[in-house]
C-alpha positions in Angstrom: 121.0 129.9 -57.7 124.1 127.9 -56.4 127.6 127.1 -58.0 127.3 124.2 -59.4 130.7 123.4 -58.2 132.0 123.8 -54.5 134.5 126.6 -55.1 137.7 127.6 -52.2 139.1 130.7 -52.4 141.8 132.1 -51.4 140.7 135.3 -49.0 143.3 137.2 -50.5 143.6 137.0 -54.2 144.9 140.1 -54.4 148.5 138.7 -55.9 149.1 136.6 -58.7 148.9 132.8 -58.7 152.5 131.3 -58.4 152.3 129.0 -61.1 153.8 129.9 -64.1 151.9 129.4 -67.3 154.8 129.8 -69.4 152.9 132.8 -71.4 154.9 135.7 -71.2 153.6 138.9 -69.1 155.0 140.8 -71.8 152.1 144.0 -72.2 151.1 146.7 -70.6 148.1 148.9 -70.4 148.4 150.7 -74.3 148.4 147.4 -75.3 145.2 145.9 -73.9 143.3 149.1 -74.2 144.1 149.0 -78.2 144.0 145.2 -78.5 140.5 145.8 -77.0 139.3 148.7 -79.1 140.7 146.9 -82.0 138.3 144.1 -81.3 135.7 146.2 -81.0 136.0 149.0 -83.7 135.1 147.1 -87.0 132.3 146.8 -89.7 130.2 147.1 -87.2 130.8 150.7 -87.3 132.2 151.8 -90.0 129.8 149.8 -92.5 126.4 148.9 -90.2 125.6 152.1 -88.4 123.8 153.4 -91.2 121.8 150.7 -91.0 120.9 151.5 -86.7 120.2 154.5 -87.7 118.0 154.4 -90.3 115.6 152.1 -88.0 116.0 153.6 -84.7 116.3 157.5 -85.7 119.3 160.0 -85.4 118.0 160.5 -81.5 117.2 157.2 -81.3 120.5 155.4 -82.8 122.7 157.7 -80.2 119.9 156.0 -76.9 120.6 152.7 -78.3 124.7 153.5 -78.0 124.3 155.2 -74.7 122.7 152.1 -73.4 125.2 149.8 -75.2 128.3 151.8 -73.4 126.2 151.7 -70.3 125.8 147.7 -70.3 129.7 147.5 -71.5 130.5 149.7 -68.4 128.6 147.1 -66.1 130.4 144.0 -68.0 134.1 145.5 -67.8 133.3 146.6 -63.8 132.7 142.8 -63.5 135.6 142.0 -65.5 138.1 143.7 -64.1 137.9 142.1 -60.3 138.0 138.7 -62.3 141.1 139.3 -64.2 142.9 140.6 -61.5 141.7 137.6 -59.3 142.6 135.3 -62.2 145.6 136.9 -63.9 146.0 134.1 -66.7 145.3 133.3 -70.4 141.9 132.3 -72.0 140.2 133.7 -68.3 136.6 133.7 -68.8 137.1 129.8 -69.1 138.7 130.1 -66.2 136.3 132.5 -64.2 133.9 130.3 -65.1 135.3 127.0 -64.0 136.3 128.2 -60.9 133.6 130.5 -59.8 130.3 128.3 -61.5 131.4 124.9 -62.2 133.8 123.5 -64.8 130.8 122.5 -67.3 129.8 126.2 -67.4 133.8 127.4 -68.2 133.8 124.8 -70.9 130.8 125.6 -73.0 131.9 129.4 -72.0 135.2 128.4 -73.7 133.9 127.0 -77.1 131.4 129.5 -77.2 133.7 132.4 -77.0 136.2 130.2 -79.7 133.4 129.7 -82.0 132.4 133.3 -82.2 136.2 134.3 -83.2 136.4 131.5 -85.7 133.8 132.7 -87.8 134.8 136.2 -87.4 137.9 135.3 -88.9 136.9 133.6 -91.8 134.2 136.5 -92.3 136.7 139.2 -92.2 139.1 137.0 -94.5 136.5 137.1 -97.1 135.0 140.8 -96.3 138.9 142.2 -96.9 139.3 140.0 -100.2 135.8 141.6 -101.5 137.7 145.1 -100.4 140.2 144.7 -102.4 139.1 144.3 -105.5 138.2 147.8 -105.7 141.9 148.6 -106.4 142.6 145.0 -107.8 139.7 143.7 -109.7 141.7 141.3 -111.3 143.1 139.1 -108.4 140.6 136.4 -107.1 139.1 137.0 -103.6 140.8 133.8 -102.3 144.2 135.2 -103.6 143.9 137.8 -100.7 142.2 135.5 -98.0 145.9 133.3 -97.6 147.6 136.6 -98.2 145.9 138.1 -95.0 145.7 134.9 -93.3 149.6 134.3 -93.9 149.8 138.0 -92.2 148.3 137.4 -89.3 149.3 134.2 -88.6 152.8 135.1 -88.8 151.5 138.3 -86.2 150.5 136.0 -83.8 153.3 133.4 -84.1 156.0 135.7 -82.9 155.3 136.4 -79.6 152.9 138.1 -77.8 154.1 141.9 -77.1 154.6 142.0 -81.3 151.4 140.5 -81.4 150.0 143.4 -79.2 152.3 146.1 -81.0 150.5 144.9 -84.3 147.2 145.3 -82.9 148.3 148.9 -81.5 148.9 150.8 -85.0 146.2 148.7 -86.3 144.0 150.3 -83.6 145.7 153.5 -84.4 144.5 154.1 -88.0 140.9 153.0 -87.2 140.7 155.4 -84.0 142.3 158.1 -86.2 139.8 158.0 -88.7 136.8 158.1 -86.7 138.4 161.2 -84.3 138.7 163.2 -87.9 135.2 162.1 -88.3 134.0 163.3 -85.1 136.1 167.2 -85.6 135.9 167.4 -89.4 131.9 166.2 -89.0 131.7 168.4 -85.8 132.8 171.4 -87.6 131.1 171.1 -90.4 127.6 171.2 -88.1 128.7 174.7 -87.0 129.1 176.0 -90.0 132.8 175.4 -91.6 133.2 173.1 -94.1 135.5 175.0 -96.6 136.0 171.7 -98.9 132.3 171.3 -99.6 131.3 172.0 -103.4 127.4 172.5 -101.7 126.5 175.5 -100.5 124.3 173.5 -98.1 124.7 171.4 -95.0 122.7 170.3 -91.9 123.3 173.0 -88.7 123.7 171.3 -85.6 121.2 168.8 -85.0 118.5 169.8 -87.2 118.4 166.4 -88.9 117.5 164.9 -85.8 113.8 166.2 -85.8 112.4 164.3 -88.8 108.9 164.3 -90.4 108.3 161.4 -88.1 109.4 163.1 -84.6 112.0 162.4 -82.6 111.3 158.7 -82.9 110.4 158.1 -86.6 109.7 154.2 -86.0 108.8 154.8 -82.8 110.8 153.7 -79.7 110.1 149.7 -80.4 112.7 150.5 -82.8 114.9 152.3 -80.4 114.8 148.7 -78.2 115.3 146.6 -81.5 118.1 148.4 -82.0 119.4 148.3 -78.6 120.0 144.8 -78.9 121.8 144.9 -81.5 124.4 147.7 -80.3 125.0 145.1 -77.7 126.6 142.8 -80.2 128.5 146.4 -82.1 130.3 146.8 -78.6 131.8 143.0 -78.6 135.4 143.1 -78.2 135.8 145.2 -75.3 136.0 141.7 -72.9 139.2 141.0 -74.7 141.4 142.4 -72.1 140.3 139.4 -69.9 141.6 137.0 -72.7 145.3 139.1 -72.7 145.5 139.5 -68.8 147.5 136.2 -68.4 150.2 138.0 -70.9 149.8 141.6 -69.1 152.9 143.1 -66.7 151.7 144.0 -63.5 147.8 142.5 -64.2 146.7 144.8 -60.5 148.0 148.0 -62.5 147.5 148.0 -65.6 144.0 145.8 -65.6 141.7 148.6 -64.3 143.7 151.1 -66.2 142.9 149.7 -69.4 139.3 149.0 -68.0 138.6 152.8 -67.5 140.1 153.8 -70.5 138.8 151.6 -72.5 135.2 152.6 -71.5 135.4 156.1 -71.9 137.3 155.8 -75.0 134.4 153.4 -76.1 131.8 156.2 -75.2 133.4 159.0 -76.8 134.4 157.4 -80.2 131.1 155.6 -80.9 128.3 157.5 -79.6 131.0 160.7 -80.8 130.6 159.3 -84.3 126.6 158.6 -84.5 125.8 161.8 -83.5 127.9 163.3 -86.2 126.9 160.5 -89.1 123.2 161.2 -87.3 123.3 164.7 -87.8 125.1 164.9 -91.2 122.7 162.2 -93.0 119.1 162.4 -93.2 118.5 158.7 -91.5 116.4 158.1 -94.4 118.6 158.3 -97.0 121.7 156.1 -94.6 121.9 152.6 -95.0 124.1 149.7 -96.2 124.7 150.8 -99.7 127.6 153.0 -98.5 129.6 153.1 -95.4 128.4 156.2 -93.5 131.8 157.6 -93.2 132.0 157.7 -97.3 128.5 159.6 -97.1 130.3 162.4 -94.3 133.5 162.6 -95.8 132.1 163.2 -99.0 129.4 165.8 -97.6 131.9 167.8 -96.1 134.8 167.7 -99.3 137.6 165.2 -98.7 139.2 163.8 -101.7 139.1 160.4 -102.0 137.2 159.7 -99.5 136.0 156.2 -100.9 139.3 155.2 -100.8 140.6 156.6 -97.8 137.7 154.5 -95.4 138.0 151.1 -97.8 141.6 151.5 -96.7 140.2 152.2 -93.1 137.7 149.1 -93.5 140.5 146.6 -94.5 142.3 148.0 -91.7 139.5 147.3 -89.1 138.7 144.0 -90.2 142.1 142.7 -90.2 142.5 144.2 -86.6 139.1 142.1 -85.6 140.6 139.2 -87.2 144.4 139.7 -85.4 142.5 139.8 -81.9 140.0 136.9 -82.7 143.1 134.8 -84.0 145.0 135.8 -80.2 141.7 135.2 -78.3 141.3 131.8 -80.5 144.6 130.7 -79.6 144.2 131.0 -76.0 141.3 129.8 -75.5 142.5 126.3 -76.9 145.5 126.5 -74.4 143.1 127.2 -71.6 140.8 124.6 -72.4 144.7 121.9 -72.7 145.5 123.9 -69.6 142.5 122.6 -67.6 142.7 119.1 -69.4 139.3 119.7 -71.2 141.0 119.4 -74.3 143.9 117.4 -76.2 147.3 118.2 -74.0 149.2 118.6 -77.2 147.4 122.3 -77.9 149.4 123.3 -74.3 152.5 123.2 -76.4 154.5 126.2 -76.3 157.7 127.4 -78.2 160.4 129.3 -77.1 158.7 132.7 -77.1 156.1 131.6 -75.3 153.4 131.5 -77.8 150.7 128.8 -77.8 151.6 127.4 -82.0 149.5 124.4 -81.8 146.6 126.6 -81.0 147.0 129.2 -83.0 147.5 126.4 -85.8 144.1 125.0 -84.8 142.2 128.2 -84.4 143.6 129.5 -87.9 142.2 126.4 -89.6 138.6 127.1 -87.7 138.9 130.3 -89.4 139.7 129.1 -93.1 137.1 126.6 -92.5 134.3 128.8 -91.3 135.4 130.8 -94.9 134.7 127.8 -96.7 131.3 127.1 -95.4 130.7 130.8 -95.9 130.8 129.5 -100.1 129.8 125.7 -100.1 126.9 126.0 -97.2 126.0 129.4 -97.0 122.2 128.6 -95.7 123.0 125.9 -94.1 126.6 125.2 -92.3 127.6 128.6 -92.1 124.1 130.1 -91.1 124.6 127.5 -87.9 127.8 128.9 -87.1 126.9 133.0 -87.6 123.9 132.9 -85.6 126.2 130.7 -82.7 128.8 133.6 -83.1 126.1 136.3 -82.3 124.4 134.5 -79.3 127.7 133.9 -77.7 128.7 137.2 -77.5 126.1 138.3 -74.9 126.1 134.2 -73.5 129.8 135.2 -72.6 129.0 138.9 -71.1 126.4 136.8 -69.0 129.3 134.0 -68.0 131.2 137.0 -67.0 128.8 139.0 -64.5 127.1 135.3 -63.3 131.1 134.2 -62.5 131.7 137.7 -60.3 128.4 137.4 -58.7 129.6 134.0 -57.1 133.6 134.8 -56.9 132.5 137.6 -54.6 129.6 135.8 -52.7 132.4 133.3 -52.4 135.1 135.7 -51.4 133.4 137.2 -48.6 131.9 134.2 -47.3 135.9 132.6 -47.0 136.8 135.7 -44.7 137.8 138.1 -47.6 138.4 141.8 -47.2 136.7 143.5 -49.7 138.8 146.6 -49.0 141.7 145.1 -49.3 141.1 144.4 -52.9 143.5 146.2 -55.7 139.9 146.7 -57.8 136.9 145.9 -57.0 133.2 146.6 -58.9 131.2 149.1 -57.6 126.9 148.6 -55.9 128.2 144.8 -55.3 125.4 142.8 -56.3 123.1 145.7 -58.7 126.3 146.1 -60.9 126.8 142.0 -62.0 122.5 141.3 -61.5 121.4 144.4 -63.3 124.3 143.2 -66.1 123.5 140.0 -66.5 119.6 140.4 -66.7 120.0 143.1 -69.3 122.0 140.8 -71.4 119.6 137.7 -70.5 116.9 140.6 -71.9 118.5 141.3 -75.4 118.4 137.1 -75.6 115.2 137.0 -74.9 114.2 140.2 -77.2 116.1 138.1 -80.5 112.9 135.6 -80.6 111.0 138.3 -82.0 113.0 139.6 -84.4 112.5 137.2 -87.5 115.9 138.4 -88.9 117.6 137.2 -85.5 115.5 134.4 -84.3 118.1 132.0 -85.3 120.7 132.8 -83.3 118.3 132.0 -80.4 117.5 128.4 -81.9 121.2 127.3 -82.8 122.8 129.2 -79.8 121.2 127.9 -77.1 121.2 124.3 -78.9 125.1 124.4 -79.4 125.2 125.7 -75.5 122.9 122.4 -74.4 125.3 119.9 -77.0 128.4 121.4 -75.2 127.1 120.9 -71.2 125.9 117.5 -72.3 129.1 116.2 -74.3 131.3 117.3 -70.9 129.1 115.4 -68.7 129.6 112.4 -71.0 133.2 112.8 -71.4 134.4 114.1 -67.9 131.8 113.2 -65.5 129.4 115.5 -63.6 132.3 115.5 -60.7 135.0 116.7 -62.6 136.9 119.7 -61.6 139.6 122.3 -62.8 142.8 122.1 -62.2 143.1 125.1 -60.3 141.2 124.1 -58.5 142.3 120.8 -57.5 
């Protein structure tokens, strides 16, 4: 298929646009590789992993991650030609816009906002619940403005605090899954001094089960699949922070690769051991895995220690959701698809307006998490989870045509700082495997309605820009 927007390029993008923003470049590659993983690493692991595992199998569970970090590999290959092209805040809109057509970077752009708003408000809610184990007798809410108040005033400061905050946040969640991985590791080979049990799994005996290697069978190995997909959102955050990265040609790929093969190691690193520790019929949602390991192996207060870690993670998610939020709301000002006064900046460079917005998505999406729980809020979960792969597809579809486009203007390939590997199998074979796991959500009942309100929300926001802007209009940047 064809752009459906005439798109010029310059044949050598290789340096940054001359414009200026007025974002600051103020990170470097630490920063987007933790801002990243922080968006990543969340309850995703450290609560729902039990749950993979128990329907997919120990061997099964680690496939399903192999072929999550293999799909992630693909997407962040794709990415990192297009945020080096495109050095600048809220980028997929702008990949997108420029490489599709300006309807697709819109939609792209609300989708992506949408699915951070109701993480927010999810991981407001999810902390305050947390909480109460050490404060049972402040309300929930209490702690949803406290936390909200926190990383608003994060984010409002400017962007390298924002990014230093989302470092040592980072920090304690990758430390407590690297003890996992040696104290767990060890413990499989035999030491695990702290244990009051004489007992413990060797190696990977837990991994042939009464049912086989595939207790479920390998339908379930696919199921969960899909699902890993949505565990390893986050990692395209580094596009939404390359407008506010030092030296974008440097320290782009940089984080890229490190950010992959951290990605690899810590979460397939951690199955394996949760896998091999707990019999995958006795792991679930009842208890965070990491509780279950700890506690096999003898560390003392280990319920506390990982609802400490939990809090942590979730409030992490939340502090990248509320800087992706933000941005995407100026990109959107930024291209005139949306009121001029969110383009506002203050002194520090920081986008208040919205970040102002985007924080009251949040608290609303907590709202309709208690007033319309079936209803409202159902709508807006099951939009969050399509978009996620919807936006991995944006991404491969917009550096299938930026390169098409590239080469076709006279464009050394060579020539380019970074530049994804098997041009076209890396961005087709990406984008039909996401297009797959869509696909593969209409038969699971428990899913299903992501597909229904996803790909209605995508059709409301493609027709309300042809109303409002007119099947002609173009970006700026393009102008």
């Amino acid at each position: 298929m064809e752009p459906s927007t005439p798109v010029t390029l310059d044949p050598q993008p290789t340096a940054p646009p001359s414009a200026e923003t007025g974002l600051r470049r103020s990170m470097g590659a630490r920063h987007l590789v933790m801002i990243a993983m922080g968006g990543v690493i969340g309850s995703g692991l450290f609560l729902s992993s039990g749950y993979t595992i128990s329907q997919a199998g120990p061997l099964g569970a680690v496939i399903a991650y192999l072929i999550g970090s293999f799909v992630v590999y693909l997407v962040m290959a794709c990415l990192g030609e297009l945020a080096i092209a495109y050095p600048v805040s809220g980028a997929f809109h702008i990949y997108a816009a420029r490489s599709i057509g300006p309807a697709t970077g819109f939609t792209t752009a609300w989708l992506y906002w949408l699915t951070w708003a109701v993480a927010i408000g999810s991981e407001f809610t999810a902390s305050g619940l947390l909480m109460q184990r050490w404060f049972p007798g402040v309300d929930v809410w209490v702690w949803c403005v406290i936390f909200a108040a926190v990383l608003f005033g994060l984010n409002a400061v400017s962007s390298r605090f924002f990014g230093e905050s989302e470092f040592w946040f980072a920090i304690v969640k990758v430390g407590a899954i690297i003890v996992l991985i040696v104290l767990g590791g060890a413990a499989l080979i035999g030491f695990h001094p702290l244990s009051g049990t004489g007992t413990h799994p060797f190696l990977f005996e837990n991994f042939n089960t009464t049912g086989g290697l595939f207790p479920n069978g390998f339908t379930g190995v696919l199921v969960t699949a899909l699902a890993v997909f949505y565990a390893f959102s986050g990692s395209e955050l580094i596009g939404v922070a390359a407008g506010e990265t030092a030296d974008p040609a440097t320290s782009i790929p940089k984080a890229m690769r490190s950010t992959v093969v951290r990605l690899l190691i810590f979460f397939v690193g951690a199955i394996a051991v949760i896998a091999a520790t707990v019999p995958f019929d006795q792991v679930g949602l009842d208890e965070s895995p990491f509780v279950t390991v700890f506690s096999s192996i003898g560390i003392p207060f280990a319920a506390d220690i990982m609802n400490f870690v939990i809090i942590t993670a979730l409030l992490s998610a939340g502090n990248s959701g509320l800087f992706s939020c933000a941005r995407m709301l100026y990109s959107l000002a930024d291209e005139g698809h949306a009121p001029r006064a969110l383009k506002k900046l203050t002194r520090r460079g920081i986008p208040m307006v919205a970040l102002s917005v985007s924080m009251l998505g949040g608290l609303a999406s907590l709202i309709s998490s208690v007033v319309a729980p079936e209803t409202v809020y159902l709508a807006l979960v099951s939009v969050s989870g399509f978009a996620v792969v919807g936006v991995w597809m944006s991404i491969t579809a917009s550096h299938f045509f930026h390169r098409r486009a590239f080469v076709k203007n006279g464009g050394n390939v060579a020539a380019l700082p970074y530049r994804a590997p098997l041009f076209p199998l890396v961005p087709i074979l990406a984008f039909s495997l996401c297009l797959i796991s869509l696909i593969g959500i209409a038969f699971d009942p428990n899913q299903v309605a992501a597909l229904y309100f996803g790909v209605s929300f995508v059709g409301a926001c493609y027709a309300f820009f042809y109303f409002k802007y007119g099947p002609k209009a173009r970006t700026n940047q393009l102008s």
